[in-house]
ZAKE-546224 format. One record per residue: residue in three letters; z, x, y of N, C-alpha, C in turn. Coordinates in steps of 0.05 Angstrom, whole numbers, padded with zeros to 5 digits, always signed. Layout:
ALAZXYZXYZXY ...
//
This chain:
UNK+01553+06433+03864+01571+06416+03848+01564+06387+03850 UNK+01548+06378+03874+01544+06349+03880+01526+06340+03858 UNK+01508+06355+03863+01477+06353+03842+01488+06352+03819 UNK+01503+06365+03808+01508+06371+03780+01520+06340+03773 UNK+01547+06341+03790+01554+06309+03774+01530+06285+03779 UNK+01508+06287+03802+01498+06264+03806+01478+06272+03776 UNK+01466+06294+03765+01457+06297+03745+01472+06287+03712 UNK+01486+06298+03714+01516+06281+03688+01511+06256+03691 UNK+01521+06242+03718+01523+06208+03712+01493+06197+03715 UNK+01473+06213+03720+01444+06197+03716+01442+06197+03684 UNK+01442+06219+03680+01443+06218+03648+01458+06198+03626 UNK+01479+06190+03642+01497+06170+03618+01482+06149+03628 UNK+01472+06146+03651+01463+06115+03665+01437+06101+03659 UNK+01422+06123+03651+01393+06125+03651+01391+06109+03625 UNK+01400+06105+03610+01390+06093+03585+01393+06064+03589 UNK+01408+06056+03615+01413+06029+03618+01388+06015+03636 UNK+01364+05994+03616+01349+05978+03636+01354+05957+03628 UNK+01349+05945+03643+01334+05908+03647+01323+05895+03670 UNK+01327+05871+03664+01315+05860+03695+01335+05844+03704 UNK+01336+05854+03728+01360+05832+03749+01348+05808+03754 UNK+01375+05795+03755+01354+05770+03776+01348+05770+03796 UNK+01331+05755+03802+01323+05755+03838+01340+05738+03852 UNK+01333+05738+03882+01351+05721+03900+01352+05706+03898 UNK+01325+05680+03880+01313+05654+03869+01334+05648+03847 UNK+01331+05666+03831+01353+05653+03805+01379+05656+03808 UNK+01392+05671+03831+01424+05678+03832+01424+05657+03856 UNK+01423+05618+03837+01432+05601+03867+01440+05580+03841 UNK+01448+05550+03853+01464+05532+03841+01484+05542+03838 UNK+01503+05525+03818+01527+05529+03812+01538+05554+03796 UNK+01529+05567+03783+01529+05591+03775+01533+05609+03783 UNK+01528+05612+03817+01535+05637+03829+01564+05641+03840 UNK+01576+05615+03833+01604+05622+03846+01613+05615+03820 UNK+01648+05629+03830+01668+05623+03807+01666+05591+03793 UNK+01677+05590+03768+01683+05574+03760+01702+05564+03778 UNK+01706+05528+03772+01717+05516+03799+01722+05520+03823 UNK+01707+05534+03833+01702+05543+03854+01700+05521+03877 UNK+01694+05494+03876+01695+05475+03891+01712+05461+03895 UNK+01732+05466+03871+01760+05454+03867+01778+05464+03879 UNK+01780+05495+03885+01794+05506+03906+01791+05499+03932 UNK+01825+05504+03938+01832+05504+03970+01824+05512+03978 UNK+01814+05503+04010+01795+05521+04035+01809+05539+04043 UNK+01833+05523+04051+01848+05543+04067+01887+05548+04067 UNK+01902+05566+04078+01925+05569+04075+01939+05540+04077 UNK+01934+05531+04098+01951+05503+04099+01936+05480+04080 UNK+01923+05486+04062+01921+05467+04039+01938+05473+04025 UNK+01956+05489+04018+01971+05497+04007+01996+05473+04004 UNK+02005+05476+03986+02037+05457+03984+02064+05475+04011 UNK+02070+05459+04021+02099+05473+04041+02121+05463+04034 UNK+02134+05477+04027+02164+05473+04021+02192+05501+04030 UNK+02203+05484+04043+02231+05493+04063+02224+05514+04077 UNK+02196+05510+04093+02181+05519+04110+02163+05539+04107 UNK+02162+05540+04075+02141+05560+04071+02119+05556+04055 UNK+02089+05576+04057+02061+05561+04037+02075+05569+04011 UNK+02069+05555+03994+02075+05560+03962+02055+05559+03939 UNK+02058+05595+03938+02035+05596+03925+02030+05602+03887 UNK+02028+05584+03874+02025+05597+03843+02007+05615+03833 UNK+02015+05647+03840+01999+05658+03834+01981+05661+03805 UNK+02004+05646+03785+01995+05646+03756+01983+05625+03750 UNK+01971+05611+03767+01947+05588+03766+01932+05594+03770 UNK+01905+05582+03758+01879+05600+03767+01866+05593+03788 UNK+01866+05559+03796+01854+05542+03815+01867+05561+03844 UNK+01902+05558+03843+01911+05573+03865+01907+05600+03869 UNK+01903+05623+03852+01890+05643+03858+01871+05647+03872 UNK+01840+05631+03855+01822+05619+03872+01816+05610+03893 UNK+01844+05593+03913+01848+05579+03938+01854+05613+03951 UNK+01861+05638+03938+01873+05651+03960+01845+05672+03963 UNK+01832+05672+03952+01799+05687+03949+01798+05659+03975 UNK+01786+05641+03963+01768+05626+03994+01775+05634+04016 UNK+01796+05625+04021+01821+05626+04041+01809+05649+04052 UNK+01806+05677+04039+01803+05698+04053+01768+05697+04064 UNK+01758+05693+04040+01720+05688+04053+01724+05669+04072 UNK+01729+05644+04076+01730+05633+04095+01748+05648+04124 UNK+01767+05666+04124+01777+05665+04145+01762+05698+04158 UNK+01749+05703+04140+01731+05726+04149+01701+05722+04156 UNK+01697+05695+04147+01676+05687+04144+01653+05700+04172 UNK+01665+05691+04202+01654+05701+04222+01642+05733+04224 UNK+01657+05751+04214+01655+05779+04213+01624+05789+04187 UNK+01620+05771+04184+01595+05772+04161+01576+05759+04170 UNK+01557+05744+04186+01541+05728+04184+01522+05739+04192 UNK+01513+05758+04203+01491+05777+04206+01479+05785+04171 UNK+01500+05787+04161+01495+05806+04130+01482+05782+04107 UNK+01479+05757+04123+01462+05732+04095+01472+05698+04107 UNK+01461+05683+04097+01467+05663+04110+01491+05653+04091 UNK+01510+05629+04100+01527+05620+04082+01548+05630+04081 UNK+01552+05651+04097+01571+05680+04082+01566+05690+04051 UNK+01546+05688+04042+01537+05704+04015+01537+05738+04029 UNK+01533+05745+04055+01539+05770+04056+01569+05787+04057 UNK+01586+05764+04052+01619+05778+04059+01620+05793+04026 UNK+01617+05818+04040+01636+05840+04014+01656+05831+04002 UNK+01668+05809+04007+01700+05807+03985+01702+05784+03963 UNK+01662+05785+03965+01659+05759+03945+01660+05776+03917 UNK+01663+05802+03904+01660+05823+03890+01699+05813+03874 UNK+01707+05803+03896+01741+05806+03880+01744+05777+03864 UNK+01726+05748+03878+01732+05724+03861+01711+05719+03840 UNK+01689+05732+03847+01666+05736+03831+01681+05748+03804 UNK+01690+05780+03799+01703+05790+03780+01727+05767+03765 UNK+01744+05755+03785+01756+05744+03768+01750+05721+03763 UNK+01734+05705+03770+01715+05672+03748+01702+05689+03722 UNK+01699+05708+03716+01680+05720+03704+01708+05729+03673 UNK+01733+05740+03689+01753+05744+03677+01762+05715+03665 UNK+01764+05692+03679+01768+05672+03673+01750+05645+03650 UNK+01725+05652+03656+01700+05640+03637+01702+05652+03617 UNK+01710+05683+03607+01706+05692+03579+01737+05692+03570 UNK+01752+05680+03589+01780+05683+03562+01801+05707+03571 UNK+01795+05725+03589+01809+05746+03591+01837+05741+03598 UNK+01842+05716+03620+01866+05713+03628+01882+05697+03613 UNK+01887+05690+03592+01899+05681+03577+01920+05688+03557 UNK+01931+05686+03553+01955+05693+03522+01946+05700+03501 UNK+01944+05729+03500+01928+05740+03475+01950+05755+03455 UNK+01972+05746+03462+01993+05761+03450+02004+05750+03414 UNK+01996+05726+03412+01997+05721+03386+01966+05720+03376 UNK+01946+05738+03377+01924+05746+03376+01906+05719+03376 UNK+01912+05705+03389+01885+05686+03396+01900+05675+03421 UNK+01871+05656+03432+01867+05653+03457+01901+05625+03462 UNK+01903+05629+03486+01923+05612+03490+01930+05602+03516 UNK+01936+05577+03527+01950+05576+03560+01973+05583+03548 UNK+01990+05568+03573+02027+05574+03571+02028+05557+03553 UNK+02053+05550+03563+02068+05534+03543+02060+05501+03540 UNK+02053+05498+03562+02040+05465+03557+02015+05463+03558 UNK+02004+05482+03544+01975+05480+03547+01954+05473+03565 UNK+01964+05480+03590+01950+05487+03623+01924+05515+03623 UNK+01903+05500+03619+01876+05513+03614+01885+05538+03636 UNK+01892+05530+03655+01887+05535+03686+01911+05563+03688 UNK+01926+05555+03674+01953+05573+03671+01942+05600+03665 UNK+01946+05627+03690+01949+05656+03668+01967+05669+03664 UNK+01965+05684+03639+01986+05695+03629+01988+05717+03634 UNK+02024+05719+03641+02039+05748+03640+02030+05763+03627 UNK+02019+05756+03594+02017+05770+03577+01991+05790+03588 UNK+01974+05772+03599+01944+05778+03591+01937+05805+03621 UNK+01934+05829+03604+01917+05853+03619+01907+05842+03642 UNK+01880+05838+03642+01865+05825+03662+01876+05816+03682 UNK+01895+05793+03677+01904+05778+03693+01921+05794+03712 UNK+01946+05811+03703+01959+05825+03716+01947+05844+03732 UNK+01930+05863+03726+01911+05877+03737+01904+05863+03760 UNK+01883+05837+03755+01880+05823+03781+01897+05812+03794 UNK+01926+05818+03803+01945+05808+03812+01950+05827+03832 UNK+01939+05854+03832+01937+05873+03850+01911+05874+03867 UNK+01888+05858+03856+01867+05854+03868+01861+05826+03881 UNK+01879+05811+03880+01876+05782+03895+01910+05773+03909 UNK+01925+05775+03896+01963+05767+03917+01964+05802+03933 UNK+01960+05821+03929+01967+05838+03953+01939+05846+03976 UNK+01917+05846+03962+01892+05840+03982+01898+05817+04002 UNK+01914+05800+03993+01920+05766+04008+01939+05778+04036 UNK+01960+05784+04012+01986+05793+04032+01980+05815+04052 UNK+01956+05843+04041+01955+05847+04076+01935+05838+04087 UNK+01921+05829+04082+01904+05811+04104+01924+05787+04121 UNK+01951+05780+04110+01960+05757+04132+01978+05777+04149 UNK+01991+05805+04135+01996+05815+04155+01982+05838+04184 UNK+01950+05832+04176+01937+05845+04192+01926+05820+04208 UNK+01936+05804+04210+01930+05781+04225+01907+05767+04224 UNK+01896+05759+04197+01860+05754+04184+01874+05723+04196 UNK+01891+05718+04190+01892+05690+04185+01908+05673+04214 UNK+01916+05696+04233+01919+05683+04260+01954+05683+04260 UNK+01967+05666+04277+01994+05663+04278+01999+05639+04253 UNK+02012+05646+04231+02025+05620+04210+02043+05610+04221 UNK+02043+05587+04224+02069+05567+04227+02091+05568+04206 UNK+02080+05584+04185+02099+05588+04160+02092+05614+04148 UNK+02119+05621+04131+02121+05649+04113+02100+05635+04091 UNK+02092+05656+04075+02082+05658+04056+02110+05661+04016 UNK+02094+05640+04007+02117+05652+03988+02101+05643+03967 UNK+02104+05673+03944+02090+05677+03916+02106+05671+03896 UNK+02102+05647+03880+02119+05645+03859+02114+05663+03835 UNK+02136+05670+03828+02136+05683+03796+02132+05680+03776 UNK+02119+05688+03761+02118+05682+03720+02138+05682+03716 UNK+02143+05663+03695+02168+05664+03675+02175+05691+03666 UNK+02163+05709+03666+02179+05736+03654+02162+05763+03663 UNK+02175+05782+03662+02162+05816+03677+02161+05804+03705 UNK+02189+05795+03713+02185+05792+03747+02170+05813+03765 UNK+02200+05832+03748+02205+05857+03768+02170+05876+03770 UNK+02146+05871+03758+02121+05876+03755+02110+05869+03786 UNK+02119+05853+03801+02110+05842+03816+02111+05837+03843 UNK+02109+05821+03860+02117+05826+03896+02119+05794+03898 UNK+02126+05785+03923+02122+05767+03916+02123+05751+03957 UNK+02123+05772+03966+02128+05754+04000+02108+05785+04010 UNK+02105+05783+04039+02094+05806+04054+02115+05824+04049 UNK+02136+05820+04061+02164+05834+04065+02169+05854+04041 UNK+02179+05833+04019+02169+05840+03987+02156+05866+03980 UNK+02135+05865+03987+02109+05875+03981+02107+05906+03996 UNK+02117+05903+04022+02113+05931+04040+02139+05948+04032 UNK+02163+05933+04026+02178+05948+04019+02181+05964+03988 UNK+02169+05955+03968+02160+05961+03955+02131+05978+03943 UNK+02115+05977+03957+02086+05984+03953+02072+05995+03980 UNK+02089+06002+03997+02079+06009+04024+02049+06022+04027 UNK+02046+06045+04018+02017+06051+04018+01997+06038+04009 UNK+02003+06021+03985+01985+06001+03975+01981+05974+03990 UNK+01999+05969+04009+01995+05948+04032+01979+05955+04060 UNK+01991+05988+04067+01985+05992+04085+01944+05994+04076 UNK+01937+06001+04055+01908+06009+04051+01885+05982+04055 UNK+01905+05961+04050+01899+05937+04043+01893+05917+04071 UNK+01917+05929+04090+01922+05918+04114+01900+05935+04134 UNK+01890+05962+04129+01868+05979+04144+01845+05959+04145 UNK+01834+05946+04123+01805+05931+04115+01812+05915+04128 UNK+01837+05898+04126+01833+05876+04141+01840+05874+04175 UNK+01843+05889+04185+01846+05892+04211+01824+05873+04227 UNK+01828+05860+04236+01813+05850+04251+01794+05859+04278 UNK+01809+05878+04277+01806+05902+04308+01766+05918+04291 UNK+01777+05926+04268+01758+05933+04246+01742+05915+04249 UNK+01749+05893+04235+01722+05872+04233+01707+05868+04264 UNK+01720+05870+04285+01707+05856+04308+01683+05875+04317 UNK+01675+05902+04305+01652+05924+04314+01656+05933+04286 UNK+01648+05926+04264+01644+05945+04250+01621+05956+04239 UNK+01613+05972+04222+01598+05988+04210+01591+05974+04186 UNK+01571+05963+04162+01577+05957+04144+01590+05980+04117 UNK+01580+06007+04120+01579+06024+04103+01612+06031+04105 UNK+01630+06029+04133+01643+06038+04137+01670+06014+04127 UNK+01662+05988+04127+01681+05965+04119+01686+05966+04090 UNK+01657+05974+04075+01652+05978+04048+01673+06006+04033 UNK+01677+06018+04056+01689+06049+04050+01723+06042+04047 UNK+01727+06017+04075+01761+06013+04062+01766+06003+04045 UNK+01745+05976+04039+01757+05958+04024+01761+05972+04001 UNK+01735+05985+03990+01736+06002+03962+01760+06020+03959 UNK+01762+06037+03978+01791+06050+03979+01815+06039+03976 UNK+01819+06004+03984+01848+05992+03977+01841+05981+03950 UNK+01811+05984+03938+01806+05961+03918+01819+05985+03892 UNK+01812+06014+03891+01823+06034+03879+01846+06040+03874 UNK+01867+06034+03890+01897+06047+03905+01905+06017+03881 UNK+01898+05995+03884+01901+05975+03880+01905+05983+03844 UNK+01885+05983+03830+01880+05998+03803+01899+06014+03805 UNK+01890+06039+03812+01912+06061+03808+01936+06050+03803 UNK+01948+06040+03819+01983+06034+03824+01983+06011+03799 UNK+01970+05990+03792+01969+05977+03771+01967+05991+03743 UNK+01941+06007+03736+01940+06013+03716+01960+06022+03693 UNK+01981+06043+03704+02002+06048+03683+02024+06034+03688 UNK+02024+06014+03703+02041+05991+03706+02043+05984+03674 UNK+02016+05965+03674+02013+05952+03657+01999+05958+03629 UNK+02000+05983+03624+01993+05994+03597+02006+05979+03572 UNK+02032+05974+03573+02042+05957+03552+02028+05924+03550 UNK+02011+05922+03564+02001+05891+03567+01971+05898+03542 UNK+01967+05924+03544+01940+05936+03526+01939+05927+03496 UNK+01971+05928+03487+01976+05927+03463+01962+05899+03453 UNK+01967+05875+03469+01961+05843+03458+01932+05842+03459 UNK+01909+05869+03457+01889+05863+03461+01881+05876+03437 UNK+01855+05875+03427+01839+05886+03405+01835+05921+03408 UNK+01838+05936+03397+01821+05962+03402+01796+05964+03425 UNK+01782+05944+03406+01746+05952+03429+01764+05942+03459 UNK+01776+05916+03455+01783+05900+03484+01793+05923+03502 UNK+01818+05928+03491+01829+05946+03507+01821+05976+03522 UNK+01797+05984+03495+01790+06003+03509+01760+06003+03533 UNK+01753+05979+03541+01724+05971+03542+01750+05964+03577 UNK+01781+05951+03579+01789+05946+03599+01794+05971+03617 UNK+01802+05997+03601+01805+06023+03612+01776+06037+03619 UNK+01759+06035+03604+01721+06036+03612+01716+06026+03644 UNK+01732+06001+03649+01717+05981+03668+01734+05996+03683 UNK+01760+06002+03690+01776+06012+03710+01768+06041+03711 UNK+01760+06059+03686+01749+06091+03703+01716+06083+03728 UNK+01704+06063+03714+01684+06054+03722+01683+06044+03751 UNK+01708+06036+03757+01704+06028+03786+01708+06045+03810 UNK+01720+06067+03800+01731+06093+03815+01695+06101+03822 UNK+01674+06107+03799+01656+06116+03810+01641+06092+03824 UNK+01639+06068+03821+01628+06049+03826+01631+06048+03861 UNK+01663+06054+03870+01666+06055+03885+01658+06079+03909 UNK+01656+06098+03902+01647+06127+03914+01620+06119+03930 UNK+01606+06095+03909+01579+06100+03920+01582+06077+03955 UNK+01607+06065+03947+01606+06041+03970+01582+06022+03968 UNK+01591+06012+03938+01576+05993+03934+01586+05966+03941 UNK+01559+05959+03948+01559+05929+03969+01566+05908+03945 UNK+01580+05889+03951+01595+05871+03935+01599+05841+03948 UNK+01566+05838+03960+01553+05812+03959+01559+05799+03945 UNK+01555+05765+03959+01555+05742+03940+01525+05756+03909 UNK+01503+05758+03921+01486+05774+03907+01484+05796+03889 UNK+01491+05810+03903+01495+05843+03881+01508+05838+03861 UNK+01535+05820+03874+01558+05822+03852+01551+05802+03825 UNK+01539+05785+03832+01522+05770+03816+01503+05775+03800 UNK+01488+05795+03807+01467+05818+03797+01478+05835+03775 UNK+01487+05846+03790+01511+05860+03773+01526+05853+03749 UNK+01542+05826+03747+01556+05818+03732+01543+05809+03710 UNK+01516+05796+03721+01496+05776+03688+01504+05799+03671 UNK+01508+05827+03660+01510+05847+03640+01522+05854+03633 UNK+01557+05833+03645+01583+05845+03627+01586+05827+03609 UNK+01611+05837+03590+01606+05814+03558+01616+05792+03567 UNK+01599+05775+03556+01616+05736+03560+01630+05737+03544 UNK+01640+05755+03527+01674+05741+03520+01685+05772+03508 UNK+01705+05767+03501+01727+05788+03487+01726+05803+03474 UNK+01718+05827+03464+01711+05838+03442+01737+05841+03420 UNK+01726+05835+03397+01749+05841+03371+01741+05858+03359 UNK+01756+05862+03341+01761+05888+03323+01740+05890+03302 UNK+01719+05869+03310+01695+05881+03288+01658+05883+03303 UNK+01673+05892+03324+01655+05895+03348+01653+05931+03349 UNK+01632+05941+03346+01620+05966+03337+01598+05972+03366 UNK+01601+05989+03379+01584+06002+03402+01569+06013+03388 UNK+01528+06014+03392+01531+05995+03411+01509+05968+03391 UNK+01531+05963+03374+01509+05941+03355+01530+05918+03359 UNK+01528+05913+03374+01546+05873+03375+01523+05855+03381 UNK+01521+05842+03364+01489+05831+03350+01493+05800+03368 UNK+01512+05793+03378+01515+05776+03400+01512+05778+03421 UNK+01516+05804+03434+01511+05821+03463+01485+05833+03466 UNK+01469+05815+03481+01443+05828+03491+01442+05868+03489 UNK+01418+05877+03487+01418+05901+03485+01425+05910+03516 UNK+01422+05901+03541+01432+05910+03566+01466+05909+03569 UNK+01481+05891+03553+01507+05887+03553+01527+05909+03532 UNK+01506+05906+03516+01512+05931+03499+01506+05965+03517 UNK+01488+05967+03532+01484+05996+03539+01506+05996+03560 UNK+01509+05971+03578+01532+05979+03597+01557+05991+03586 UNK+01563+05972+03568+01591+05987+03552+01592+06008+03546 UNK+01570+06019+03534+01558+06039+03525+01569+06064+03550 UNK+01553+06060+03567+01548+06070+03595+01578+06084+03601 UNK+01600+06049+03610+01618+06047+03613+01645+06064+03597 UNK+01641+06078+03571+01651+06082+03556+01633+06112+03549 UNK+01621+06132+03565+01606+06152+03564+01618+06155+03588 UNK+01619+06150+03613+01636+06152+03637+01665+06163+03635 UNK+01682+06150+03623+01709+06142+03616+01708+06171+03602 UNK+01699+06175+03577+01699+06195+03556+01700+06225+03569 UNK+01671+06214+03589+01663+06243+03602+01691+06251+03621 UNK+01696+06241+03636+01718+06245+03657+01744+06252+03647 UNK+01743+06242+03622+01766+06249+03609+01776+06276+03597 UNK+01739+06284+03582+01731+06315+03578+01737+06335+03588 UNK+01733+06331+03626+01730+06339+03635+01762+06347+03670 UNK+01780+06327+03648+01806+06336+03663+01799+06307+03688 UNK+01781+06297+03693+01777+06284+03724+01759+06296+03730 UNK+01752+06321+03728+01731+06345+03750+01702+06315+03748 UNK+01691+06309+03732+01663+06294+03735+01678+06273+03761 UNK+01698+06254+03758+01693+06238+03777+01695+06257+03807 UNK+01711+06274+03813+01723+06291+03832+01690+06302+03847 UNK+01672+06309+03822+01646+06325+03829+01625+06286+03837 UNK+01623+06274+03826+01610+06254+03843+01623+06240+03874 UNK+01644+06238+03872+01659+06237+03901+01654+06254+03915 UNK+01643+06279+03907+01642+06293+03932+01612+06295+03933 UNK+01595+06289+03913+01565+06278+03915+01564+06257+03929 UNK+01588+06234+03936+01580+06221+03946+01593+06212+03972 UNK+01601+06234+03996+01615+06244+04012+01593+06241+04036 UNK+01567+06237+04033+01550+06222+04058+01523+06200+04051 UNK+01524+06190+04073+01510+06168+04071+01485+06173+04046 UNK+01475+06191+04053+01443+06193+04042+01453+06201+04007 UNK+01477+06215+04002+01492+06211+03974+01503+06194+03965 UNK+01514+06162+03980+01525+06141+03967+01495+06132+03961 UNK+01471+06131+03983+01446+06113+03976+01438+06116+03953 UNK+01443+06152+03941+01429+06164+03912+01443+06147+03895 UNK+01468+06146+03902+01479+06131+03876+01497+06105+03875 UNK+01485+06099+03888+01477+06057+03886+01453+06052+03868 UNK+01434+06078+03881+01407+06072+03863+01410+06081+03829 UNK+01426+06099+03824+01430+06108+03796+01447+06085+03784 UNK+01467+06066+03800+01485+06045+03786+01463+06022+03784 UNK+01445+06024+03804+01419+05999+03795+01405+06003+03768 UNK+01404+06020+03758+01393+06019+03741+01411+06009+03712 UNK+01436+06000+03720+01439+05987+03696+01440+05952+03701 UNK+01418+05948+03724+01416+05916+03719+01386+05921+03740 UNK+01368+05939+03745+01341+05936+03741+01323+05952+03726 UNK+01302+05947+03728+01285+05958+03708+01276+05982+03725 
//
């Protein structure tokens, strides 16, 4: 049964080549998020008020401050894996969202074009916007259990997440908040970040939690926010449900999610939005490699769907030991080498 699915997903994958970049061209400013230098280092850059950090999660700069915050405060537990900390695995979560943020995703797409809030704060994301909410389960509760697994040491202060103007109840918004509400999805979150973990770990094996809370994370999001699908185009929306069956297998393989890889990786998703007169796989704007990923991405999705789940169920268990995630890292390379 292993063979068979690793045979299925070579087949949808195989049509995907190009050439990655090398370690030479994935440097300057380009390899990190947008404003990426403009973000806070760390928790106590933060604003304090009536004794607690205050954090706007619906800002993008402050989102951004809670990604560093975490590479920096993990930073030690990586430095064997690249110099700089370009080897910390959790550059895969701020990487994804500058990427979400450069093409438009997090924004107000609800009166069908692009938009901030209400005072026109570039920086502002919206309730409205898919993406954004999605990544609200991949950057404020990845935060929240890492401070309660102790990443970040003893706080002199609580933590506190401010709210969007509207779909509170969508949301968490303190540690407390968050465990009482989402318990398994904290507790999965709080395993990776253990510090006890980081102090001897394995790399294959750090790669195995994070991916596991990075999934739980999706999961518990996804039919959250299905009504957020609607403010998007056809192709958009269905190219956002592509990228989320996509990470389930993405993840199986325990793929490494380097400053690098993830960078590697990303040059091949679309730079901006797709609309409603965007046709797979001829979008005469989208390189022919950006086009086959979708492609790829959306042959994945289809198949699994065919197939009840059984395809992803049969590569998870293809990829259940080491020498089976290696097969298929190498089958996901091939949609960004030649």
């Amino acid at each position: 049964f292993g063979m068979h699915a690793l045979l299925v997903v070579a087949v949808i994958l195989s049509p995907v080549t190009a050439t990655a970049p090398s370690e030479n061209d994935v440097t300057g400013e380009d390899v990190y998020p947008p404003l990426w230098d403009l973000a806070r280092e760390n928790l106590l850059d933060f604003p304090v008020k009536d004794n607690k950090i205050v954090i706007n999660a619906w800002n993008y700069q402050d989102r951004l401050g809670v990604y560093k915050s975490l590479l920096n405060a993990s930073a030690k537990y990586f430095g064997a894996f690249g110099p700089q900390n370009s080897g910390n695995i959790l550059w895969g979560l701020p990487l994804q969202h500058g990427w979400q943020y450069r093409t438009g995703r997090l924004s107000d797409r609800s009166g069908g074009t692009s938009r901030g809030c209400e005072n026109g704060d570039l920086l502002c994301q919206s309730v409205r916007s898919w993406w954004s909410c999605m990544n609200y389960y991949l950057a404020i509760i990845p935060f929240l259990g890492a401070v309660e697994a102790g990443l970040f040491g003893q706080l002199p202060y609580e933590i506190e997440i401010l709210p969007p103007e509207e779909q509170k109840d969508d949301f968490c918004y303190s540690v407390k908040d968050c465990w009482s509400r989402m318990p398994k999805l904290m507790d999965d979150w709080k395993a990776f970040f253990e510090v006890n973990n980081f102090s001897s770990f394995k790399l294959d094996d750090a790669l195995g939690l994070m991916w596991k809370a990075h999934t739980s994370s999706i999961a518990y999001a996804l039919p959250k926010f299905q009504d957020r699908l609607k403010y998007l185009s056809d192709p958009e929306a269905s190219f956002g449900e592509d990228w989320a069956n996509g990470v389930d297998f993405i993840a199986a393989t325990h793929f490494n999610t380097d400053l690098l890889t993830t960078n590697s990786f990303q040059v091949f998703l679309p730079h901006r939005m797709l609309v409603e007169e965007d046709v797979l796989p001829f979008i005469t704007d989208f390189s022919p490699e950006q086009n086959n990923v979708l492609v790829s991405l959306r042959a994945l999705h289809e198949g699994n769907k065919l197939t009840g789940g059984l395809l992803l169920k049969l590569w998870q268990r293809a990829m259940s030991t080491e020498a089976g995630r290696k097969m298929g890292r190498k089958l996901i390379e091939n949609l960004t080498s030649s």
